[in-house]
C-alpha positions in Angstrom: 61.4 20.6 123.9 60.2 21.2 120.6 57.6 23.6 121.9 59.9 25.4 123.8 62.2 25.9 121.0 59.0 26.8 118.5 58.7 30.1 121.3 62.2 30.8 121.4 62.1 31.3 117.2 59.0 32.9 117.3 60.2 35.4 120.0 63.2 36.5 118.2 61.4 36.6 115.3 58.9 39.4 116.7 62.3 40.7 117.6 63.3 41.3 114.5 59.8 42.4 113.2 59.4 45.1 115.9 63.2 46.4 115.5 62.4 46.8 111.5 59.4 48.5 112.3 61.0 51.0 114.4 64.0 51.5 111.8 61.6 52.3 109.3 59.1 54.4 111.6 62.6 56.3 112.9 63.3 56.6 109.6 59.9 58.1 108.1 60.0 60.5 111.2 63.2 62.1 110.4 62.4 62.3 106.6 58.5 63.6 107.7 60.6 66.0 110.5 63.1 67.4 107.8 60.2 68.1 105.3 58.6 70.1 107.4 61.2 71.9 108.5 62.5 72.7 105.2 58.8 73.9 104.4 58.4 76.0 107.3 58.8 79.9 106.1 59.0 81.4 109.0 62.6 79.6 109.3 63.8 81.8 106.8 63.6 85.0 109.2 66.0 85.6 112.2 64.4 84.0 115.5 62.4 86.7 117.6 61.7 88.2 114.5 58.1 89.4 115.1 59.3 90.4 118.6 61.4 92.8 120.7 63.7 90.0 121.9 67.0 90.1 121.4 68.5 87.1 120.1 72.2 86.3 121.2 74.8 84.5 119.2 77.2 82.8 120.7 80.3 81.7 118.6 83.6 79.7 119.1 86.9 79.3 117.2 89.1 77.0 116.7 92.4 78.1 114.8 93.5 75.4 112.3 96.8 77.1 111.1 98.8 80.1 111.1 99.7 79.7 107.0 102.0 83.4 106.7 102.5 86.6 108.0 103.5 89.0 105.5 104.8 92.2 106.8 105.2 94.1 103.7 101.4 94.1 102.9 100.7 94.0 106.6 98.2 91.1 107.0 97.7 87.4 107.5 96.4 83.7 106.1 94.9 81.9 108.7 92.5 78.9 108.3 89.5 78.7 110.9 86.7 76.7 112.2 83.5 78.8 113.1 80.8 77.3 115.5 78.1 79.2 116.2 74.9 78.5 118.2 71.8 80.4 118.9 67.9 79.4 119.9 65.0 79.4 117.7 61.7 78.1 119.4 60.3 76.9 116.3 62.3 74.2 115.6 60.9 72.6 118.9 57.4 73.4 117.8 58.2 71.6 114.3 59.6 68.3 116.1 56.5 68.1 118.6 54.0 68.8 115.8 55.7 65.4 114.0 55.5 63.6 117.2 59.6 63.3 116.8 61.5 61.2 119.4 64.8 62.5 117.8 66.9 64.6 119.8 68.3 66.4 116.6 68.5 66.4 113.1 71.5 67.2 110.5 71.1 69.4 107.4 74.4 69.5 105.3 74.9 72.5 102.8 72.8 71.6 100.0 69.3 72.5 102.3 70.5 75.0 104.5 69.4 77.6 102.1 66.1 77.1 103.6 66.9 78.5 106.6 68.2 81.5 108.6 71.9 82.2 109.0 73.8 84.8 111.3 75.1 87.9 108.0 78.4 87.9 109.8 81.3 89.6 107.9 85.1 90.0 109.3 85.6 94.0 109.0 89.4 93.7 108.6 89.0 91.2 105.9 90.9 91.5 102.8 90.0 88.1 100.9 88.4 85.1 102.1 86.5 82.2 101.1 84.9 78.9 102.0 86.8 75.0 101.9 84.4 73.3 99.3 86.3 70.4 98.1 84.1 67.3 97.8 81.2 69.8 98.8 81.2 73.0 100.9 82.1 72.3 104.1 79.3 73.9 106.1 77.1 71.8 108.4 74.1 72.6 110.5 72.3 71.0 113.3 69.2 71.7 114.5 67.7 70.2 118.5 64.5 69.3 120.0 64.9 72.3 122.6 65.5 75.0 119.6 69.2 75.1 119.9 70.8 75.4 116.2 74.4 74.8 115.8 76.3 76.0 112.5 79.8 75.0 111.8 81.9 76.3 108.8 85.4 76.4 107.4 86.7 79.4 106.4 90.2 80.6 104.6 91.1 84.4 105.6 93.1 86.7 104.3 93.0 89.8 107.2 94.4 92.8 107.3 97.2 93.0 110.6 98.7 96.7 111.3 102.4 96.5 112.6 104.7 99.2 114.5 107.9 98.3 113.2 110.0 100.4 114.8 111.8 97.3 117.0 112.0 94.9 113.8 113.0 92.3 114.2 112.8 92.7 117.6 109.2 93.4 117.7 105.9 92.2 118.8 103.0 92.0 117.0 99.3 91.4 118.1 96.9 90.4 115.0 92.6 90.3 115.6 89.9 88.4 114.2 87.1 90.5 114.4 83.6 89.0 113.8 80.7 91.7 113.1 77.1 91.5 112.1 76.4 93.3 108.8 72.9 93.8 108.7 71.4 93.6 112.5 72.1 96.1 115.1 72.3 95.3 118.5 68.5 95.7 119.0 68.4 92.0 117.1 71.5 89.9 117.8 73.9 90.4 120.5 77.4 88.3 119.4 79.3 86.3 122.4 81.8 84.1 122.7 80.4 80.8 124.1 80.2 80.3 127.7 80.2 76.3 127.5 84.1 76.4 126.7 86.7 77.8 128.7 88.3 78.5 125.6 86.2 79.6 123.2 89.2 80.7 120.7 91.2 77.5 120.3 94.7 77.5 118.4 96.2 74.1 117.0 99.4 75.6 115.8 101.7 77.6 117.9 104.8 77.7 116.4 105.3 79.7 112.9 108.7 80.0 111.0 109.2 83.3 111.8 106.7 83.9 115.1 105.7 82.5 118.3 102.3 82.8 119.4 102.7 84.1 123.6 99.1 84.4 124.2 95.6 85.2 122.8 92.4 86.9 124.5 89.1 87.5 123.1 86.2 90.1 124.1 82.9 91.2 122.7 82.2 94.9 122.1 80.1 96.9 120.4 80.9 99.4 117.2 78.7 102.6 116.2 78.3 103.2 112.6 77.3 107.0 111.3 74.3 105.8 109.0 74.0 101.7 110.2 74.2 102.5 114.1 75.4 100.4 116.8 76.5 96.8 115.8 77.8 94.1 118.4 81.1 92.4 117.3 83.6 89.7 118.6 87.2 90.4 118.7 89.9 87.4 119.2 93.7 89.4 119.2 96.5 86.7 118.8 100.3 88.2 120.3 103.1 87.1 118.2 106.8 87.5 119.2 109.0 87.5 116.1 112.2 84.8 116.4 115.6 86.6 115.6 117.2 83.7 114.6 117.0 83.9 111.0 118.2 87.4 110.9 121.0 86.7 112.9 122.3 84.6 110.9 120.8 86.2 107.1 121.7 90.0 108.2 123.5 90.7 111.5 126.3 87.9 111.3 127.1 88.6 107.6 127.2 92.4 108.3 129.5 92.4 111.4 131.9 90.3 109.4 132.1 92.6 106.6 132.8 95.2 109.1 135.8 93.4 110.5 136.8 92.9 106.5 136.8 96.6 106.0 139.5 96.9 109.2 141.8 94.7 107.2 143.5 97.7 105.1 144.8 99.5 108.5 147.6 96.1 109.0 148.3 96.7 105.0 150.6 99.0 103.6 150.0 102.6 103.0 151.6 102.0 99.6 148.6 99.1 98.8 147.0 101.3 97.0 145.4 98.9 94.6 144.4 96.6 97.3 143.6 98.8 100.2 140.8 100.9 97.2 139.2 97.4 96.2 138.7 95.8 99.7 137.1 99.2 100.9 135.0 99.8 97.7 133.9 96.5 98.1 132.5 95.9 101.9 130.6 99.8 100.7 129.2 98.3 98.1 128.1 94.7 99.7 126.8 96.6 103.1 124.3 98.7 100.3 123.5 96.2 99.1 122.6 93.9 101.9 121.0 96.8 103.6 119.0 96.9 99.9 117.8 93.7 100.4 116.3 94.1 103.8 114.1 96.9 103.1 113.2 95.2 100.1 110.5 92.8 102.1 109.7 95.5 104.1 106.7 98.3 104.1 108.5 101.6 103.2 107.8 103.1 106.4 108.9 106.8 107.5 110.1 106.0 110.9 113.6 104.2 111.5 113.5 100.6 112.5 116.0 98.7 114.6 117.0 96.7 111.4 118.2 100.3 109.8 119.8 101.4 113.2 122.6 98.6 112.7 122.7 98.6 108.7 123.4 102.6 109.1 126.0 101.9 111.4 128.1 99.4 110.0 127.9 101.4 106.6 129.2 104.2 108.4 132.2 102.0 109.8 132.9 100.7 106.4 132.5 104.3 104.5 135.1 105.5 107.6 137.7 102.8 107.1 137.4 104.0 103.4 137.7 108.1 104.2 140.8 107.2 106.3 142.5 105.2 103.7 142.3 108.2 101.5 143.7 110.4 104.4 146.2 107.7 105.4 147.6 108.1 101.1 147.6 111.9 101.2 149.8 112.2 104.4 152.1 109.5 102.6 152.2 111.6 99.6 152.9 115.0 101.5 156.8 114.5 101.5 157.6 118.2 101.2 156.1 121.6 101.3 153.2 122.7 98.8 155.9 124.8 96.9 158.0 122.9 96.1 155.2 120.1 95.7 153.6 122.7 93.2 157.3 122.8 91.3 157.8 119.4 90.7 154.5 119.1 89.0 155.5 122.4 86.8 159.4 120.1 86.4 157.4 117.3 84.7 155.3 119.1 82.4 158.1 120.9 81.1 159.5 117.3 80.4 157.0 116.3 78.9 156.9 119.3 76.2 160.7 118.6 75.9 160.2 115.1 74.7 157.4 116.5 72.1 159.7 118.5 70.5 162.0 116.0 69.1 160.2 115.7 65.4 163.2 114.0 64.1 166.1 116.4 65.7 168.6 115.3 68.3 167.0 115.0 71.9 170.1 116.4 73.3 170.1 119.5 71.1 166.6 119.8 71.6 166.7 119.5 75.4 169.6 122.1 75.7 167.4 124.6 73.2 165.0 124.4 76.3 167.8 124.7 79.0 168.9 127.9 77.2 165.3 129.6 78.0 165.0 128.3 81.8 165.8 130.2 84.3 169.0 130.6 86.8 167.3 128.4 89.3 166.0 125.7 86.9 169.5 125.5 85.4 171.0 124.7 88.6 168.6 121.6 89.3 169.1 120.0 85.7 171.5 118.3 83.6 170.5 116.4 80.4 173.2 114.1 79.2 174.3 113.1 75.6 172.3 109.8 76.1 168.8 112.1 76.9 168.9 111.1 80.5 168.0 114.0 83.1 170.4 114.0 86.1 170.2 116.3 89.2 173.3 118.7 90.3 175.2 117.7 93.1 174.0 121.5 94.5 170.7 119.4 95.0 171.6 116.9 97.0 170.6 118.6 100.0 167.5 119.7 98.8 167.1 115.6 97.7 168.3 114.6 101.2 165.6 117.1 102.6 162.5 116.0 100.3 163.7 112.2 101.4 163.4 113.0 105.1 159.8 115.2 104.4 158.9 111.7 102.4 159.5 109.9 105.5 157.8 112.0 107.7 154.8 111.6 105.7 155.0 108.1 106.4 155.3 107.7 110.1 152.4 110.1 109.7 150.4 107.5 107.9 151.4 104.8 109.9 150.2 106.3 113.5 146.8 107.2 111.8 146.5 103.1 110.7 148.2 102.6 114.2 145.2 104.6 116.0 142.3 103.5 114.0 143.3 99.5 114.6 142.5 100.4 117.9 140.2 103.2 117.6 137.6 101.3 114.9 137.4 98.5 117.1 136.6 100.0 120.3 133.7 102.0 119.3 132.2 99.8 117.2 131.9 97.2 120.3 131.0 99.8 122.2 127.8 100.6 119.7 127.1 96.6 120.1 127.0 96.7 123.7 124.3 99.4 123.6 122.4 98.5 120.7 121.9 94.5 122.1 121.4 95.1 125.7 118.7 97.9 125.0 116.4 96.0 122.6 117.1 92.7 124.8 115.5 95.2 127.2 112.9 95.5 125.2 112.1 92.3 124.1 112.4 91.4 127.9 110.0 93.9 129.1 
């Protein structure tokens, strides 16, 4: 028994022993393997670099976030994961030469300077840079069989034209393109991997004012005028914009004012006061509104959707102000422009007979002034001892008449406040009916 158990110990403990050795023989072969590596020159140069091979590139993306679309500078933050892969013989030669069992070895970004990386730029990039908190986030890894993958995170700021024309109604399609700077395509040849079905991958789908509907990708190739032809990816993300905050920040707020302004044709034609305000006011607050819209907005040359119904609902308001106005001068016409024209003349002559008092009697001074009218004026005043101006009972009929002209003028006014609470109304839902269905229409197709 005690032999038996004096093998058992001594077994485990060559166990042990061999299982150290190999730990520390792993671990002198990757240190010995990365050395080399690191020391190896001709690392520094793109593979096939003494040759006429062309080296391909392949590269997938994986979409961390959609962080804003800005439409007034016309581009986009998006945060990305960039893998790319490509074959270098020598890296095989430098793990056989070692006598490496490893199937690959890591380099983080503190040695990768050592070795060859893809120059790839993003043509429509306006600003971008790399994640380096801790350390930059950059990681390579190189396999027995030559195969190197490189993995980076990037922040990008890129540059997204728009046709806004439909806004906010519109679709959008914004590209990450992926270019070479340096090697044409008689070196590297860029492609999106072939190992994933998707090869652009997108985490986030939902944005606060967009919904991503689909994405594609292609490879293609660009010709320069003094670089020459240049092989670039191209990964084109379509956005649908949501309508739901400018229904309820623009078109909502704009129809009611428009129902606001139809308020003065159930008030009075003598509301002067009120009828003035409540149409200078819904002017003023659809400019301004309309103000606001534009403001985070490129300032475009074409008419957009947005401006269609702004336009409209100003006109509506600016109308219900125009017949107001026309509405008051029919109320006012109570007789003919003569005699209009005389009572005006009547009143300024008052008005001089009340300057002329200066300390004398008003009813001497008053029939001074009667003295130098005329027959006709004579008959249609009377001034009193007490200064009061009374009318001759020869102008009651002409009073009677100017009464019934007055109320003439009225009617008048009413039927035109009469026709436009109907009139208003009716075109302005038929201008929603055509306006909705046809951009639904659109957004549809």
């Amino acid at each position: 028994m005690k032999r038996k158990a004096r093998g058992e110990l001594q077994t485990v403990l060559y166990s042990l022993l061999f299982i150290n050795v190999s730990w520390s023989y792993s671990t002198m072969q990757r240190t010995d393997l990365l050395m080399r590596i690191l020391s190896y020159k001709d690392l520094e140069n793109p593979p096939n670099y003494d040759s006429d091979k062309i080296t391909v590139i392949e590269a997938d993306l994986n979409v961390n976030s959609f962080d804003s679309i800005n439409e007034a500078s016309m581009d986009f933050k998006i945060s990305v994961m960039l893998h790319l892969r490509w074959i270098n013989t020598l890296i095989t030669n430098q793990f056989t030469s070692v006598k490496s069992t490893l199937d690959y070895v890591e380099l983080d970004a503190t040695k990768m300077g050592h070795l060859w990386v893809p120059d790839l730029y993003f043509p429509n990039e306006k600003r971008s840079s790399f994640f380096n908190v801790m350390t930059d986030n950059k990681m390579m890894r190189l396999h027995r069989n030559g195969t190197i993958d490189y993995t980076t995170r990037l922040a990008l700021t890129l540059s997204c034209p728009m046709n806004l024309e439909r806004f906010p109604f519109d679709k959008q399609t914004c590209s990450i393109k992926i270019e070479s700077f340096g090697y044409t395509t008689n070196s590297i040849q860029l492609r999106w991997s072939n190992i994933s079905e998707n090869a652009v991958a997108l985490n986030q789908t939902s944005l606060p004012q967009f919904e991503v509907t689909g994405r594609n990708y292609s490879h293609r190739e660009r010709t320069h005028r003094f670089r020459g032809n240049f092989s670039y990816l191209q990964a084109d993300f379509h956005l649908e914009r949501n309508i739901g905050y400018y229904m309820i920040q623009m078109y909502i707020p704009s129809l009611l004012i428009v129902l606001l302004s139809w308020v003065s044709f159930w008030l009075n034609v003598n509301s002067v006061p009120a009828r003035i305000s409540l149409g200078v006011l819904s002017v003023l607050t659809i400019t301004t509104q309309s103000s606001a819209v534009n403001a985070s907005l490129p300032r475009v040359s074409y008419i957009k959707a947005i401006d269609i119904w702004m336009t409209t609902c100003l006109v509506f308001v600016f109308a219900a102000l125009i017949e107001f106005s026309m509405a008051n001068v029919l109320s006012r016409n109570s007789s003919s422009e003569k005699e209009f024209l005389q009572s005006i003349f009547r009143i300024t002559k008052i008005g001089r007979i009340e300057k002329e008092k200066n300390g004398n009697d008003i009813t001497m001074g008053l029939r001074h002034r009667r003295k130098s009218q005329t027959d006709a004026e004579k008959k249609d005043l009377i001034v009193n001892e007490f200064g009061n101006i009374n009318l001759k009972p020869e102008t009651k009929e002409k009073t009677e008449e100017a009464a019934l002209q007055q109320n003439k003028g009225l009617v008048y006014a009413s039927y035109l406040d009469v026709i436009c609470r109907v009139l208003f109304p009716t075109i302005f839902a038929i201008f929603n009916i055509i306006y909705w269905v046809y951009f639904w229409k659109l957004t549809v197709n």
